[in-house]
N, CA, C and O of each residue as an XYZ file, in Angstrom:
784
protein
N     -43.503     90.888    -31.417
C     -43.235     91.737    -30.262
C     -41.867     91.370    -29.700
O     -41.631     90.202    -29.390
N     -41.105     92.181    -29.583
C     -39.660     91.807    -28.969
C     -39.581     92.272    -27.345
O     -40.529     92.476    -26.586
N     -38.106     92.374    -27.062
C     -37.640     92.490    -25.537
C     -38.533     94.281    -25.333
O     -39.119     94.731    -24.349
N     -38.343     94.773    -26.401
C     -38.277     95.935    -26.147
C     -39.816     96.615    -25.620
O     -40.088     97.597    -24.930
N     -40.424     95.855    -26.123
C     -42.068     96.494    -26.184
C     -42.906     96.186    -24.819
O     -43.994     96.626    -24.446
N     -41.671     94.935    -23.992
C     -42.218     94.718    -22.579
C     -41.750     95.635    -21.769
O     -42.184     95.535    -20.621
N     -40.809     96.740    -22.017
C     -40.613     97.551    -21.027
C     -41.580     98.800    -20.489
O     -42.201     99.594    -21.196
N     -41.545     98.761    -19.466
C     -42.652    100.224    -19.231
C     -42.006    101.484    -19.420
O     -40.803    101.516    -19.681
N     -42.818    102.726    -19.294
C     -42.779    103.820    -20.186
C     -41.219    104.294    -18.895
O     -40.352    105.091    -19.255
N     -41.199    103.821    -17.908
C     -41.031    104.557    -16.640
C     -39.523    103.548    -16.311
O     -39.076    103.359    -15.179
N     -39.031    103.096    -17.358
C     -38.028    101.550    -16.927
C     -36.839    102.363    -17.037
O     -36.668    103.393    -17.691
N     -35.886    101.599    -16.137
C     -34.599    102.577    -16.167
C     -33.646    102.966    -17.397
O     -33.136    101.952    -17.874
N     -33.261    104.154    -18.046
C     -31.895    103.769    -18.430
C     -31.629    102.858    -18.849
O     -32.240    102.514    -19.861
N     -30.680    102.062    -18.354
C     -29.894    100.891    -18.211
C     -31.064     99.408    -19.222
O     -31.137     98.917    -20.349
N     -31.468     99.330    -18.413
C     -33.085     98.568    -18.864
C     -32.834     98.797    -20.224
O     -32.404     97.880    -20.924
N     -33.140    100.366    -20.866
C     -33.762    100.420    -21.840
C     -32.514    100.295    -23.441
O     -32.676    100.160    -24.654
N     -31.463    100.420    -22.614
C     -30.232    100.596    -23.437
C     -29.729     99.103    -23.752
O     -29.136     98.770    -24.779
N     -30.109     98.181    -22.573
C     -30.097     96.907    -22.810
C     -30.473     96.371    -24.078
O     -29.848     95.675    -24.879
N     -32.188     97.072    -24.093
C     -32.792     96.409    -24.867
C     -32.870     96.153    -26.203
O     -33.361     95.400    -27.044
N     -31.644     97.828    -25.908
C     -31.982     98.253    -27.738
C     -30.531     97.653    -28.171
O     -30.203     97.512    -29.349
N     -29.914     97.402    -27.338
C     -28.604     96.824    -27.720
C     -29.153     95.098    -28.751
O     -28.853     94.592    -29.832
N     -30.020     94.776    -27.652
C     -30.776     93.423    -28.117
C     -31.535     93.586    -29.202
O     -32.240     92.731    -29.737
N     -31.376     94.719    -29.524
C     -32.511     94.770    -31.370
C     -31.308     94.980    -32.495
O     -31.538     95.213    -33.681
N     -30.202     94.876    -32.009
C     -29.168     95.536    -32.689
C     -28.558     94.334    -33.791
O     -28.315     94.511    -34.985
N     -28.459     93.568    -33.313
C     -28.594     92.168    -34.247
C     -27.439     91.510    -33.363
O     -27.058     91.799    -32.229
N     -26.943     90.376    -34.396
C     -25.653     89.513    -33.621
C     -24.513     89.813    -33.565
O     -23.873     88.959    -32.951
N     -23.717     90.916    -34.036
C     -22.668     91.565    -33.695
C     -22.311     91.865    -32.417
O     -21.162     91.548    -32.108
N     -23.035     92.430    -31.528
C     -23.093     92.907    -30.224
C     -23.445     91.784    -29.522
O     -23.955     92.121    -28.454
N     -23.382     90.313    -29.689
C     -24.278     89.431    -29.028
C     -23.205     89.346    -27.517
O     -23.718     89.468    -26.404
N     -22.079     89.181    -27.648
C     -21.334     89.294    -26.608
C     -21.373     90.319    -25.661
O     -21.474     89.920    -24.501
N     -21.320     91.551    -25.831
C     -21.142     92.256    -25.507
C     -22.806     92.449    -24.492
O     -22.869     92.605    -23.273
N     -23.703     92.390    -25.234
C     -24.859     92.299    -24.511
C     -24.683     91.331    -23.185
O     -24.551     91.707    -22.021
N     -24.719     89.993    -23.682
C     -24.960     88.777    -23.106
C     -23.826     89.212    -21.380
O     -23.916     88.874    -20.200
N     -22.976     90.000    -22.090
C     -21.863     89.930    -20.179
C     -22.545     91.209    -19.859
O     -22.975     90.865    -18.758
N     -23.133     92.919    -20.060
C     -23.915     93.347    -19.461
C     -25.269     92.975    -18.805
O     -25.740     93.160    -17.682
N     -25.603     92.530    -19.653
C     -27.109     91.911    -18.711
C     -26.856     90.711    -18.164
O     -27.863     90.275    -17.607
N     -25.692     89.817    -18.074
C     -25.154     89.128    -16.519
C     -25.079     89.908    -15.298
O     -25.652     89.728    -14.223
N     -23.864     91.251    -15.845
C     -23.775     91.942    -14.729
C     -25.271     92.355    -13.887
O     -25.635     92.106    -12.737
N     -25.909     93.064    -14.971
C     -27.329     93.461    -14.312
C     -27.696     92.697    -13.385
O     -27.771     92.983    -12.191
N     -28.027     91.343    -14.071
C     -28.567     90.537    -12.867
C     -28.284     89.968    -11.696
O     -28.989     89.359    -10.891
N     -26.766     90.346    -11.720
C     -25.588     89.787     -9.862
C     -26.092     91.296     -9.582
O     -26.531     91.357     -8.434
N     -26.167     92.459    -10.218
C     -26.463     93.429     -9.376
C     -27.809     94.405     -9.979
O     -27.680     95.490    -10.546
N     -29.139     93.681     -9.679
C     -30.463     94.155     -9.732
C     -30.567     95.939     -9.279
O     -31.126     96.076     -8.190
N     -30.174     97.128     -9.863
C     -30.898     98.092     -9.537
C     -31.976     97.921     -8.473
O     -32.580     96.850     -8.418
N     -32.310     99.108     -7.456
C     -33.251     99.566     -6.715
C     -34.345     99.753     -7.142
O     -35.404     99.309     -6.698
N     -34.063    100.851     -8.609
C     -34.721    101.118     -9.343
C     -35.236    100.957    -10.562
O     -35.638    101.807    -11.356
N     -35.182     99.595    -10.657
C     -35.196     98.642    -11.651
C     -36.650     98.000    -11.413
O     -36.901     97.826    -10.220
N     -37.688     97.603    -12.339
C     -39.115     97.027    -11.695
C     -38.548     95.347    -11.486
O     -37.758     94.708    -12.180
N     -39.128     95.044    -10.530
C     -38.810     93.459    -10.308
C     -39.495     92.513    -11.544
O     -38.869     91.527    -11.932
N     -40.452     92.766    -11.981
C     -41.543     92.097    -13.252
C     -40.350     92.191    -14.176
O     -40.185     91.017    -14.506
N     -39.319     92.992    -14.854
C     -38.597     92.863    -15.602
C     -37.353     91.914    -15.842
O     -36.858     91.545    -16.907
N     -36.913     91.565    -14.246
C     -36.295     90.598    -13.822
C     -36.223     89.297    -15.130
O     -35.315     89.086    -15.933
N     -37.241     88.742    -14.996
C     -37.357     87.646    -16.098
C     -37.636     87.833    -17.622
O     -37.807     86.883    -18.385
N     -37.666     89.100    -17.981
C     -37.316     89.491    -19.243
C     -36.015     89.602    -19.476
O     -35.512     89.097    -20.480
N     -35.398     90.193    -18.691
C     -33.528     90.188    -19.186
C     -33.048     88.654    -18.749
O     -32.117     88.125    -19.356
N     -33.683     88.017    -17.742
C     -32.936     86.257    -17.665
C     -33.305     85.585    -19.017
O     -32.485     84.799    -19.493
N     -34.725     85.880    -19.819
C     -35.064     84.849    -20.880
C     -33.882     85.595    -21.818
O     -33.140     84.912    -22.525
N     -33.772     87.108    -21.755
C     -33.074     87.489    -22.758
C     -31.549     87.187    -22.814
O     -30.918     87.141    -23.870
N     -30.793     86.901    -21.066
C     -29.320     86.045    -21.289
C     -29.538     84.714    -21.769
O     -28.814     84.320    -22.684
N     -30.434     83.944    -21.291
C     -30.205     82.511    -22.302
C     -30.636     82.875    -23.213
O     -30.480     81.831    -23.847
N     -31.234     83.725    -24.114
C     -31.148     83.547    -25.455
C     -30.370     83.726    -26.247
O     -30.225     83.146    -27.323
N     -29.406     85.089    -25.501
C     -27.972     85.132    -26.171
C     -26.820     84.855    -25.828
O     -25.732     85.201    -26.286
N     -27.248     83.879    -24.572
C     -26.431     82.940    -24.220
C     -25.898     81.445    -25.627
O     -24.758     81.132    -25.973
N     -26.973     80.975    -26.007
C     -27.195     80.357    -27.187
C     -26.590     80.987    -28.243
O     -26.179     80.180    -29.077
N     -26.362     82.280    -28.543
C     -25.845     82.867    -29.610
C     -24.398     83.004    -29.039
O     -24.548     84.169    -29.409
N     -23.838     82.985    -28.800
C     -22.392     83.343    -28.342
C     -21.817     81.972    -28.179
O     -22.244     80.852    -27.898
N     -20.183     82.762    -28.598
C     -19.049     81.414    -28.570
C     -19.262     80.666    -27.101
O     -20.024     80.851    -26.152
N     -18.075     79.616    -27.437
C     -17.872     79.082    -25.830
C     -17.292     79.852    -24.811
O     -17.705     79.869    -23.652
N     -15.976     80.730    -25.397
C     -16.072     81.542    -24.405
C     -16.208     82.564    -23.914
O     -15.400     83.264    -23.302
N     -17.201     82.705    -24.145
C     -17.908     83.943    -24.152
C     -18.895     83.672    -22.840
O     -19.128     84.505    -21.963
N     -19.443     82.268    -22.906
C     -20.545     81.346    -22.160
C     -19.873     80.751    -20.735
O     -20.424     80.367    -19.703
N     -18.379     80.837    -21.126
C     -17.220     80.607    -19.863
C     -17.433     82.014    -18.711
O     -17.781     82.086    -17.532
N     -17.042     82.976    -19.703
C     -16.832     84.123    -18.652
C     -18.228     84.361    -18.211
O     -18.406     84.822    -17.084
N     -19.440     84.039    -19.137
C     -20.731     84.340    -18.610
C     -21.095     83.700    -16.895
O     -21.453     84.397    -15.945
N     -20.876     82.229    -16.890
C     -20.634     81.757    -16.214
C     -19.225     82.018    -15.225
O     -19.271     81.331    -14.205
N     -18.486     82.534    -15.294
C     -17.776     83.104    -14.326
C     -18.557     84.144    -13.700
O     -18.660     84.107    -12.474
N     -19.335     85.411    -14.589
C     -19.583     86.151    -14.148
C     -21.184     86.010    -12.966
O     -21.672     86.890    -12.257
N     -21.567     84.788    -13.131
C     -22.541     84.354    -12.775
C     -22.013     83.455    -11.502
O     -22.923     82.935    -10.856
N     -21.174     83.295    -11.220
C     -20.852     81.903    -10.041
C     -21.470     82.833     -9.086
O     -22.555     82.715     -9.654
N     -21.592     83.216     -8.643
C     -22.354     84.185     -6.988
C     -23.841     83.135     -6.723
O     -24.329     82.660     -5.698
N     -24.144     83.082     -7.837
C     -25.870     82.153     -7.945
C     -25.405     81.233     -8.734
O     -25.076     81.521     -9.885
N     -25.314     80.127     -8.303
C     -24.973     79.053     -9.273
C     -25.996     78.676    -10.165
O     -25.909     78.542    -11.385
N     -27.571     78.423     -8.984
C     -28.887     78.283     -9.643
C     -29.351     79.028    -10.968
O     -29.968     78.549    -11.919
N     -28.727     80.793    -10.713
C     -29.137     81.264    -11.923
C     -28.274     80.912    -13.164
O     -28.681     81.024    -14.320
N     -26.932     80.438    -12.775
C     -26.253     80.444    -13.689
C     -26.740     78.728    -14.647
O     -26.990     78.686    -15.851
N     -26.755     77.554    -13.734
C     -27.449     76.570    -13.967
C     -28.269     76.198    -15.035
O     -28.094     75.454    -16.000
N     -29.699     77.245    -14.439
C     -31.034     77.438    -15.411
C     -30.611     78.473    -16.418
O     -30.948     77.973    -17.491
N     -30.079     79.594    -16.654
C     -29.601     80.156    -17.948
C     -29.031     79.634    -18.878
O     -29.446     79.369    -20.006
N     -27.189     79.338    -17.996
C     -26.622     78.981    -19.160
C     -25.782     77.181    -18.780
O     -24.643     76.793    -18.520
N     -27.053     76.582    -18.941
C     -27.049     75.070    -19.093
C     -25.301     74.581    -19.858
O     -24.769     75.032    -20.872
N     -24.846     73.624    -18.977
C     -23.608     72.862    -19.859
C     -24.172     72.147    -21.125
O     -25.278     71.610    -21.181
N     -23.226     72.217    -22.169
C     -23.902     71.429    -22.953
C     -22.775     70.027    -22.991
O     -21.571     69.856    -22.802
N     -24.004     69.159    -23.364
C     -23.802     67.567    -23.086
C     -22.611     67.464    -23.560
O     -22.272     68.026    -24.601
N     -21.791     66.692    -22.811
C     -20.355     65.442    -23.315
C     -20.690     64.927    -24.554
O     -21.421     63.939    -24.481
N     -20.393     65.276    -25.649
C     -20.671     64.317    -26.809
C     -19.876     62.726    -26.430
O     -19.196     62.255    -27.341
N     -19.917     62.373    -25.847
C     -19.428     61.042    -25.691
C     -20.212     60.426    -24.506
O     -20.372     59.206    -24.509
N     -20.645     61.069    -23.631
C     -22.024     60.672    -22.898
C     -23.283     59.558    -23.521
O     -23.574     58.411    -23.183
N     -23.687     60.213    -24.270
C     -24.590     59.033    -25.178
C     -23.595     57.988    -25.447
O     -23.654     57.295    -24.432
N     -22.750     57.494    -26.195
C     -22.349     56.473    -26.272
C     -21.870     55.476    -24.743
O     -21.930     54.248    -24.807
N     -21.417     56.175    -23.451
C     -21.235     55.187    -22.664
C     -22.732     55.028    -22.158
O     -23.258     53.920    -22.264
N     -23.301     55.883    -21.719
C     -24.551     55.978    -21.641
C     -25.463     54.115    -22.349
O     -26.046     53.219    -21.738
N     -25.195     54.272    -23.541
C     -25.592     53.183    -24.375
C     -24.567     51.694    -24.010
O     -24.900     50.543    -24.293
N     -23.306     52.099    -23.336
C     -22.600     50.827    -23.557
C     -23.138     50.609    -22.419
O     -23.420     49.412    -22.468
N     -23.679     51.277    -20.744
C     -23.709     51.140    -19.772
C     -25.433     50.142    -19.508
O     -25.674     49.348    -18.599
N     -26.446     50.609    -20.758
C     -27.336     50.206    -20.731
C     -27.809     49.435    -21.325
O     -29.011     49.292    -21.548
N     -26.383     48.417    -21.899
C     -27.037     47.249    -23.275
C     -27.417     47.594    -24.318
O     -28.207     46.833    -24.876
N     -27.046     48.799    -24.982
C     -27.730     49.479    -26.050
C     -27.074     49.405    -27.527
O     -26.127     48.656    -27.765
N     -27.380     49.842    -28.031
C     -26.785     49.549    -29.161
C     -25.284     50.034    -29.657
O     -25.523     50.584    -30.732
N     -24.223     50.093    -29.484
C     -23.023     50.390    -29.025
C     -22.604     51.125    -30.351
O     -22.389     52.327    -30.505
N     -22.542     50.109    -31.267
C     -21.865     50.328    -32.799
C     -22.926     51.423    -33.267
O     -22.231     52.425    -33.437
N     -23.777     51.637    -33.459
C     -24.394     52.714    -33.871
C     -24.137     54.204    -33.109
O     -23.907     55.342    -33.519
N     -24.292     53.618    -31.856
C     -23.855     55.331    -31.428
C     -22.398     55.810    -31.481
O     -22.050     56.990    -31.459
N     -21.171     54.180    -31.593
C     -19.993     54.770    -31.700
C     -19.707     55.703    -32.920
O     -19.126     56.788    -32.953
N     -20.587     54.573    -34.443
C     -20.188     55.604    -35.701
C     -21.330     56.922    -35.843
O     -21.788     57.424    -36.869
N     -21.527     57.178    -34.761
C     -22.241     58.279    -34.324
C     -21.459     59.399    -34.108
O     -21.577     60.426    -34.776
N     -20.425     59.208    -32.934
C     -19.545     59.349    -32.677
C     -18.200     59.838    -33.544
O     -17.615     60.918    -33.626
N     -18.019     58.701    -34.071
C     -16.692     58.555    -34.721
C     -16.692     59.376    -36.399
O     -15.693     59.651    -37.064
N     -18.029     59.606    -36.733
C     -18.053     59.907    -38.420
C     -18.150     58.266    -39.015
O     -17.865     58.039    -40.190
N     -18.472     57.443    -38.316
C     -18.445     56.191    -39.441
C     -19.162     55.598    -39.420
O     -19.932     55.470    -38.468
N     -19.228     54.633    -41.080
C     -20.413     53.865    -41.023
C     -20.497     52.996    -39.728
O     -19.519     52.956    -38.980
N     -21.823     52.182    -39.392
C     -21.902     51.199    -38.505
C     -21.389     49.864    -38.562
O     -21.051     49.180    -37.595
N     -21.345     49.420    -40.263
C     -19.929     48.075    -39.868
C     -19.021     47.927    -39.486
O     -18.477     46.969    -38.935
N     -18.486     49.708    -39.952
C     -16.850     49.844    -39.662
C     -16.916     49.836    -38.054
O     -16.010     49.387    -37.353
N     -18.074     50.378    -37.579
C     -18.123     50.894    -35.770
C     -17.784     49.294    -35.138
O     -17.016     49.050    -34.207
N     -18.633     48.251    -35.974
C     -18.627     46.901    -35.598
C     -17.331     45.964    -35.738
O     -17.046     45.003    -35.024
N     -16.420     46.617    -37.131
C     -15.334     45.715    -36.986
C     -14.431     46.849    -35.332
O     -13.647     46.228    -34.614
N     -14.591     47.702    -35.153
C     -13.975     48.193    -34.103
C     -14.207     47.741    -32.855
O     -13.399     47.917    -31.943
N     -15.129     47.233    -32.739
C     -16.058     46.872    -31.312
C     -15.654     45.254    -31.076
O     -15.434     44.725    -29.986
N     -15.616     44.560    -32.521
C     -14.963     43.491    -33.109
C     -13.783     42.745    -32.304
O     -13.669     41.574    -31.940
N     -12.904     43.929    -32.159
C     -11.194     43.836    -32.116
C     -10.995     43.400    -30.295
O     -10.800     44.156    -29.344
N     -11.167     41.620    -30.341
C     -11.292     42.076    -28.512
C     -10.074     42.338    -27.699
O      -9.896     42.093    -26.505
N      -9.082     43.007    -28.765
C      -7.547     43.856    -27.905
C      -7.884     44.496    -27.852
O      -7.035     45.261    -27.395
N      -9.316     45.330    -28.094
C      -8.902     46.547    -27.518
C      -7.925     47.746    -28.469
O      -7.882     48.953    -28.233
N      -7.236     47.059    -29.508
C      -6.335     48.182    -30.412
C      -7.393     48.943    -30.833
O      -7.641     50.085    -30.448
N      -7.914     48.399    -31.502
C      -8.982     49.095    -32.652
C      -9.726     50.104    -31.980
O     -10.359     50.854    -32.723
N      -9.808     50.312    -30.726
C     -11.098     50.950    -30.074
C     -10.336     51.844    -29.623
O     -10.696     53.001    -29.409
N      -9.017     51.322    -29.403
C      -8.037     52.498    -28.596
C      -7.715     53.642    -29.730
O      -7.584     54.816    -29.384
N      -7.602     53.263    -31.015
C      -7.228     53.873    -32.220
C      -8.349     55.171    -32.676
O      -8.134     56.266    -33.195
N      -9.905     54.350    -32.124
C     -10.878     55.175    -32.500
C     -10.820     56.016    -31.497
O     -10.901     57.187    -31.868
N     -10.728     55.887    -30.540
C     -10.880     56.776    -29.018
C      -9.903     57.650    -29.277
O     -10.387     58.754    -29.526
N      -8.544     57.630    -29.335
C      -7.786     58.503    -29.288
C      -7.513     59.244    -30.464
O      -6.819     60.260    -30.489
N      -8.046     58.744    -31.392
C      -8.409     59.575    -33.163
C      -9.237     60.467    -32.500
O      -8.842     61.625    -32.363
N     -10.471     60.084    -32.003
C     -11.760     60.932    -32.076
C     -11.536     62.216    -30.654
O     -12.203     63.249    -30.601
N     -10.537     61.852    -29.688
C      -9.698     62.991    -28.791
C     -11.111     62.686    -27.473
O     -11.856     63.549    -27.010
N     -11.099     61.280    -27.163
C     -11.687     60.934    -26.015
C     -10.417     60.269    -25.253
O      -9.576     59.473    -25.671
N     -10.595     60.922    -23.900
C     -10.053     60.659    -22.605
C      -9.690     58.794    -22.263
O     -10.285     57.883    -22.839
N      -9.026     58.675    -21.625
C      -8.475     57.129    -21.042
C      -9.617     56.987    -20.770
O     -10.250     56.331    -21.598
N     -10.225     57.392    -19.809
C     -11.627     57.062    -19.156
C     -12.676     56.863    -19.665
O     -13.445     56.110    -19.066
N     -13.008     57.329    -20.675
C     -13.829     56.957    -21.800
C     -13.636     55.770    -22.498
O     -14.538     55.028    -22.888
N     -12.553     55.621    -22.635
C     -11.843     54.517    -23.472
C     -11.900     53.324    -22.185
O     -12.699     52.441    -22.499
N     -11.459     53.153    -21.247
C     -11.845     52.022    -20.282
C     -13.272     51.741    -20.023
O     -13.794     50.726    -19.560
N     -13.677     52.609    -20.333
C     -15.336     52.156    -19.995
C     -15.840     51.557    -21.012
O     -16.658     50.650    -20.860
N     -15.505     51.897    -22.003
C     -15.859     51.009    -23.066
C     -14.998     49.591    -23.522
O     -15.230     48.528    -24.097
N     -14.064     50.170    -22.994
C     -13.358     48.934    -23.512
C     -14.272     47.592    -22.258
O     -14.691     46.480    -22.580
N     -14.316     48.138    -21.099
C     -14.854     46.832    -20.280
C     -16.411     46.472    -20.961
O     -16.783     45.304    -21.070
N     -17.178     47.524    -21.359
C     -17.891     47.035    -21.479
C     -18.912     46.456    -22.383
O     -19.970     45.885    -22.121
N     -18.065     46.877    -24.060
C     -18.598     46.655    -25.092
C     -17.843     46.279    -26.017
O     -18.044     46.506    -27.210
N     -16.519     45.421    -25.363
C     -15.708     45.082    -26.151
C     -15.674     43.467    -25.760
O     -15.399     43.124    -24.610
N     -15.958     42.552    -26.749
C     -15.992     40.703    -26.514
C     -14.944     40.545    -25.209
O     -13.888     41.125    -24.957
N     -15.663     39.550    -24.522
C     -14.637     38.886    -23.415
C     -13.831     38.001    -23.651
O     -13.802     37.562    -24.801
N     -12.954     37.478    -22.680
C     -12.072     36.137    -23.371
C     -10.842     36.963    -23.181
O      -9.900     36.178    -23.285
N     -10.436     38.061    -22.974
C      -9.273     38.810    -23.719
C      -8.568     39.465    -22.185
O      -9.331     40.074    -21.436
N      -7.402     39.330    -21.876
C      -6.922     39.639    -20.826
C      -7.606     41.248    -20.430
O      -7.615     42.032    -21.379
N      -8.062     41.668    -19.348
C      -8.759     42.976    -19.604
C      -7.485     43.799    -19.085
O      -7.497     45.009    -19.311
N      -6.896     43.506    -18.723
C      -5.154     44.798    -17.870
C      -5.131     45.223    -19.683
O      -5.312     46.314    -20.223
N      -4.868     44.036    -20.204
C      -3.460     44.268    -21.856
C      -4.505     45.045    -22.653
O      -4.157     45.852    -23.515
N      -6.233     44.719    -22.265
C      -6.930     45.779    -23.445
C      -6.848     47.085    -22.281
O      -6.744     48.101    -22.968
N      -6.852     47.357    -21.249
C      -6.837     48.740    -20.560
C      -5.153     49.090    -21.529
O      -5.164     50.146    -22.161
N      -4.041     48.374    -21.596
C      -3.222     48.696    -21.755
C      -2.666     49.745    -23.187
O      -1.773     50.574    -23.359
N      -4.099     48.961    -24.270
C      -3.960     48.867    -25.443
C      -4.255     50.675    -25.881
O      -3.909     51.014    -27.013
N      -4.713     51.452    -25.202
C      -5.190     53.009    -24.770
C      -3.717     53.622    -25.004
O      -3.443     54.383    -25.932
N      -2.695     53.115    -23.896
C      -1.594     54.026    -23.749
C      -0.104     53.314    -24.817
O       1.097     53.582    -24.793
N      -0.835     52.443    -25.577
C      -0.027     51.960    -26.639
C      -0.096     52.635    -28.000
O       0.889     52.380    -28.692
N      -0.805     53.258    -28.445
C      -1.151     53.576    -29.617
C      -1.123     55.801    -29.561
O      -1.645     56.609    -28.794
N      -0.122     55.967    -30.962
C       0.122     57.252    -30.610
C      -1.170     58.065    -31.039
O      -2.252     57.532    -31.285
N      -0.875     59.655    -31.106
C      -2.366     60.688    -31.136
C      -2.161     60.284    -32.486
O      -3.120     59.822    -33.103
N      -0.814     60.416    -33.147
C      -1.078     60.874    -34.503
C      -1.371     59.669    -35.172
O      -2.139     59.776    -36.128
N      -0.929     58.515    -34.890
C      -1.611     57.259    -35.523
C      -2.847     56.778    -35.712
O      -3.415     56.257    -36.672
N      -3.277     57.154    -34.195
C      -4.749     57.113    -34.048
C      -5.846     58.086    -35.015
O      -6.933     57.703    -35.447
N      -5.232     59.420    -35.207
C      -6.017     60.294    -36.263
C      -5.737     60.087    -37.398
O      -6.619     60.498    -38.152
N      -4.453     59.384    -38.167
C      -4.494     58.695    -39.598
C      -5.455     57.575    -39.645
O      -6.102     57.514    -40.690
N      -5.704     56.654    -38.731
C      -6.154     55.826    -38.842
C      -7.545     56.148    -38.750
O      -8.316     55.500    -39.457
N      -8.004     57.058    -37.981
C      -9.680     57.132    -37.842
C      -9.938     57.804    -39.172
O     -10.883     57.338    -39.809
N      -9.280     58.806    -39.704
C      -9.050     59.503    -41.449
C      -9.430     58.785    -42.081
O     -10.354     58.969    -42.874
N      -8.473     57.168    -41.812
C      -8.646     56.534    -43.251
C      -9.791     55.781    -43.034
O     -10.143     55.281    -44.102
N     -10.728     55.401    -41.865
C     -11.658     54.492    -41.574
C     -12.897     55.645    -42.236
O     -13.900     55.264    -42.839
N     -12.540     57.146    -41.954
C     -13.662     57.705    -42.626
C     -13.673     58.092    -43.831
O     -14.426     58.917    -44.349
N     -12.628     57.352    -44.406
C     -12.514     58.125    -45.946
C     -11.819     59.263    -46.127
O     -12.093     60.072    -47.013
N     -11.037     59.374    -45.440
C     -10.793     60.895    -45.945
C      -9.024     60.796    -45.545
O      -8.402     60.979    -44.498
N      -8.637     60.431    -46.882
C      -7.516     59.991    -46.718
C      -6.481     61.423    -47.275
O      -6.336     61.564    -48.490
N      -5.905     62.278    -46.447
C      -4.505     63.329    -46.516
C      -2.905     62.742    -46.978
O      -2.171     62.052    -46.269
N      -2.701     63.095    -47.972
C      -1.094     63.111    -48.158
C      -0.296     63.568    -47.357
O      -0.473     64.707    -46.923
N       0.809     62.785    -46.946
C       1.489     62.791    -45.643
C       2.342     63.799    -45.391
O       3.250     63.699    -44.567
N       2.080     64.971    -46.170
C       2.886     65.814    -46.301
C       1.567     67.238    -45.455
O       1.676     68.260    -44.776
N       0.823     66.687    -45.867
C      -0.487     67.737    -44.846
C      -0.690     67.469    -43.878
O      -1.705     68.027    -43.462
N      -0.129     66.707    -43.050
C      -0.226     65.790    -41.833
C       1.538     66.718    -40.643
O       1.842     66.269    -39.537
């Protein structure tokens, strides 16, 4: 049973053109997904209220099907209700969240970094290893995580003993493009310098 078979005989127009747009397959997924936003900042009179939560299950579902920004403007078009916009179209997680997440809670660090990073877990360990701080700065800024990311880890899952300013320092020492040869070659996947 699809969107379509919950509508009543008596549902508007609009409603019903929605719906069939939604049987139409994933081509139109955009195009749907920002009309039935609009719908819902502006609910028809003559619209049944019971239907209400058939077109919201039906924007997060093709909310999920659509690019990012597609899910941007959705959410633009949605800021009036933040709540609805919230419960529809959910942020999706910081991929780098779990790992401080884990450095913040004693957790297992090296596993979620080559989680992270594309790499095995020894290699995550000789990185975690390095208590300058280079090695981590190399992976961080290979893998296109923020200073801030990179200080948090560096304080907190990187061996002590080690001046902590010169490992904060060790972030704004090391270039983008060095850092992405180097995380390349830690994952194997070594480019001739001429594709670079």
């Amino acid at each position: 049973m699809g969107p379509r078979d919950t509508v009543p005989m008596t549902a508007n127009p609009r409603l019903a053109h929605l719906l069939e747009l939604a049987d139409k397959g994933p081509a139109l997924r955009a195009a749907l997904a920002e009309e039935v936003a609009a719908l819902l900042m502006d609910w028809p009179a003559d619209c049944p209220a019971e239907m209400r939560p058939v077109f919201e299950n039906l924007l997060s579902k093709t909310a999920r099907e659509v690019d990012a920004d597609t899910r941007a403007r959705l959410r633009v078009q949605l800021f009036a209700d933040r709540q609805l916009a919230a419960r529809l179209l959910p942020r999706e997680q910081n991929p780098v969240t779990p790992l401080l997440e884990t450095a913040r809670n004693g957790g297992n660090v090296a596993a979620a970094l080559a989680v992270l990073l594309g790499v095995d877990e020894a290699r995550a360990q000789e990185i975690l290893g390095d208590a300058s701080g280079q090695a981590l700065a190399l992976a961080c800024k290979g893998a296109g995580l923020n200073r801030a990311a990179y200080s948090t880890l560096a304080l907190l899952a990187l061996p002590h003993g080690e001046n902590p300013a010169a490992r904060l320092a060790a972030h704004d020492s090391v270039t983008t493009l060095e850092a992405a040869r180097t995380l390349r070659a830690w994952r194997g996947v070594l480019l001739p310098a001429a594709a670079e």
